[in-house]
C-alpha positions, 0 to 999 in steps of 0.5 A: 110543805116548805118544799113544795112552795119553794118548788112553786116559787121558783116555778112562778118565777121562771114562767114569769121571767121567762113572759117578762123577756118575751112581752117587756118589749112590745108592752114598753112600746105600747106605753110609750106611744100612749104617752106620747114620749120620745122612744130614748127618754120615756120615764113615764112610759118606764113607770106605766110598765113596771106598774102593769108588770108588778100588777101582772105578777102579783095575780099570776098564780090566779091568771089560770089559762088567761094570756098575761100578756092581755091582763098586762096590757089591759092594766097598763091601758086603764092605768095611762086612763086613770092618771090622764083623768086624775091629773087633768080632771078628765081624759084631755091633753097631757105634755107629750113630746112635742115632735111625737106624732100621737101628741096631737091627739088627747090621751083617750084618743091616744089610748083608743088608737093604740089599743085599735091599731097597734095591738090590735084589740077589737073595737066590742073589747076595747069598749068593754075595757075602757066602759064606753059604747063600741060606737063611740070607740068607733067614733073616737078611732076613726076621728083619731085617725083622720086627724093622724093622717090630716094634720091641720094646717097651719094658718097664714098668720102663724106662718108669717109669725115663725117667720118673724121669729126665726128673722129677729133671731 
């Protein structure tokens, strides 16, 4: 009996490693971009993946033919979800890097835009996920996007202000 269960530990764990080095990447690029942090310097996006890889872990055995890589991804999206919502009392703006261009967008616009655009997860299970109406994902998506693709400009007066700025320096 001890054997068999050291036999299917250590099976466990190589079919683990073996999903860590294959999927480590892409998840940690994921969680980066929701949380809006710079690619070198993204503690929170380290810390959303551990979490997501230890959750991973700890339900492989029961995982029976379900891709991990999806449970990995769906926990590391509702995790970014309930730390935006429990910090801020709702899904609003968190402290992004400043020069990322998701910063623009709130974190549910983020979380919406990345699980569309980036991986790829379709509008009817992306809404499923996060408990919102597929038309209103859509909504969200296609306002996310326009404001990406059309940053607002900057007015005249905040022009002249950096100008100011930048002259008594």
């Amino acid at each position: 009996m001890r054997q068999r269960q050291a036999v299917q530990g250590t099976r466990r764990a190589r079919e683990f490693e073996a999903f860590v080095a294959g999927a480590s990447g892409r998840l940690l690029h994921t969680a980066t971009l929701l949380t809006a942090e710079a690619p070198d310097d993204n503690p929170r996006a380290r810390r959303l993946l551990t979490l997501a890889l230890a959750h991973t872990y700890a339900c492989w055995d029961r995982l029976r033919g379900e891709d991990p890589y999806d449970r990995a991804r769906q926990y590391l999206a509702l995790r970014f979800a309930h730390g935006a919502w429990r910090r801020h009392g709702l899904l609003l703006r968190g402290r992004p890097h400043p020069t990322s261009p998701l910063a623009r967008l709130a974190p549910q616009e983020r979380l919406i835009v990345v699980l569309r655009l980036y991986e790829g997860v379709a509008e009817q299970q992306a809404a499923a996920l996060l408990g919102l109406p597929t038309e209103r994902v859509r909504t969200i998506c296609d306002r996310a996007t326009a404001s990406l693709l059309h940053p607002p400009r900057r007015t005249a007066s905040a022009v002249v202000g950096a100008k100011a700025k930048v002259a008594a320096s």
